[in-house]
VOBA-1610 file (N, C-alpha, C; in pm, whole numbers, padded with zeros to 5 digits, always signed):
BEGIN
Unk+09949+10533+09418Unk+09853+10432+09455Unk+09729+10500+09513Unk+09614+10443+09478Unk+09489+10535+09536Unk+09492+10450+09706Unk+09390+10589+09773Unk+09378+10533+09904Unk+09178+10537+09868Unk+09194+10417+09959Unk+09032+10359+09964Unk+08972+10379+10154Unk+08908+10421+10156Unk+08833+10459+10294Unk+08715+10336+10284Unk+08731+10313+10436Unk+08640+10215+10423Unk+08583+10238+10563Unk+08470+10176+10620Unk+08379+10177+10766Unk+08337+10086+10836Unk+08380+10027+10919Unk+08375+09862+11000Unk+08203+09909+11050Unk+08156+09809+11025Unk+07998+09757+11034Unk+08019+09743+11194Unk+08081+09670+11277Unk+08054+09598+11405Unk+08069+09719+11462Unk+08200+09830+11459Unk+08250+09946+11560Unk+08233+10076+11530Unk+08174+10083+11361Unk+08168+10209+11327Unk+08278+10313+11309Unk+08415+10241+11296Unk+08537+10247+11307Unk+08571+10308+11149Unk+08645+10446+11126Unk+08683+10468+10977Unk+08797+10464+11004Unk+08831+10422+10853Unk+08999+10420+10851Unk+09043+10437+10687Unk+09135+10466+10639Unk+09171+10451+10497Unk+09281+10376+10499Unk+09315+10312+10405Unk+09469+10253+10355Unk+09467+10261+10139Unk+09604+10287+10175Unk+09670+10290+10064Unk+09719+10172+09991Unk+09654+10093+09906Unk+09676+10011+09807Unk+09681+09998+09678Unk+09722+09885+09616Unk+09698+09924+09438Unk+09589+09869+09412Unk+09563+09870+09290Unk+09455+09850+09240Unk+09405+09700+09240Unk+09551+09581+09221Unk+09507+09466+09237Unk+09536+09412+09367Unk+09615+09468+09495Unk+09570+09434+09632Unk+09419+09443+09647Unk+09348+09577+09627Unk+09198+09594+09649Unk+09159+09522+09587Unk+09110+09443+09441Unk+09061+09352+09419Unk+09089+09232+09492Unk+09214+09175+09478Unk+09240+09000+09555Unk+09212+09029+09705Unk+09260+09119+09756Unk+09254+09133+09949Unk+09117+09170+10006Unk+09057+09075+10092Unk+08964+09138+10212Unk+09020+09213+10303Unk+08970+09311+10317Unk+08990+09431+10437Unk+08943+09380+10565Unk+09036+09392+10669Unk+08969+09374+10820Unk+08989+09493+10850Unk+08917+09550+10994Unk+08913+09655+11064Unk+09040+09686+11098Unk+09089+09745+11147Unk+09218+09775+11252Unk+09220+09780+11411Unk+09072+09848+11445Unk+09038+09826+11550Unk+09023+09718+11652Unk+08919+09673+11559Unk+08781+09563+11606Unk+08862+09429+11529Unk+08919+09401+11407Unk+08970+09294+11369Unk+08826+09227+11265Unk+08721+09332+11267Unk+08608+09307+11188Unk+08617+09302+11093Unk+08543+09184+10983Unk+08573+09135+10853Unk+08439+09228+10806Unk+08361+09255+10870Unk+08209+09316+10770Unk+08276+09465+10763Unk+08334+09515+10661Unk+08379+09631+10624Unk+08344+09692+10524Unk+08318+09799+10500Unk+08232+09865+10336Unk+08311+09985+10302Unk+08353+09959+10207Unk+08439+10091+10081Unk+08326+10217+10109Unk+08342+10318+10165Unk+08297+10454+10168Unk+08383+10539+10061Unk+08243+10636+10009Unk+08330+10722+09915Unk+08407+10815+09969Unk+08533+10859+09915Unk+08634+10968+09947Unk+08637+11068+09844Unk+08682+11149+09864Unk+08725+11266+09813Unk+08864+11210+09731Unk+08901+11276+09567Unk+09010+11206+09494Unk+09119+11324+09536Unk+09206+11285+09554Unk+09324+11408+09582Unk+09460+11375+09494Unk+09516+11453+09454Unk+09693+11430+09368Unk+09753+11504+09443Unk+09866+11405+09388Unk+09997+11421+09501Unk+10090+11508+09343Unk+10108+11630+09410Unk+10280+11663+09306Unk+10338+11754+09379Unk+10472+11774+09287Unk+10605+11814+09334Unk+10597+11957+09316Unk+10503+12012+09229Unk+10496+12162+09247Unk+10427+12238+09374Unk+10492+12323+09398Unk+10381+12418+09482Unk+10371+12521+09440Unk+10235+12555+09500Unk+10174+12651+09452Unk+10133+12736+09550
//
């Protein structure tokens, strides 16, 4: 599942969460902090997850 970073407008508060693709479409994001609904998708960095190491 991708994680989406996002930045609360009222507190300046970052946070990411991990959802699918159609939670992020149907769901509004609130803050975690602040409980603030004015929240904006910031870009992240893409990262993969696997079972090898290297």
């Amino acid at each position: 599942m991708p994680t989406y970073e996002y930045i609360c407008d009222a507190c300046q508060h970052k946070f990411s969460l991990i959802r699918s693709i159609a939670e992020h479409d149907r769901e509004k994001v609130s803050c975690p902090k602040c409980k603030g609904k004015k929240v904006k998708q910031t870009l992240s960095l893409f990262t993969a997850k696997t079972n090898r190491k290297s």
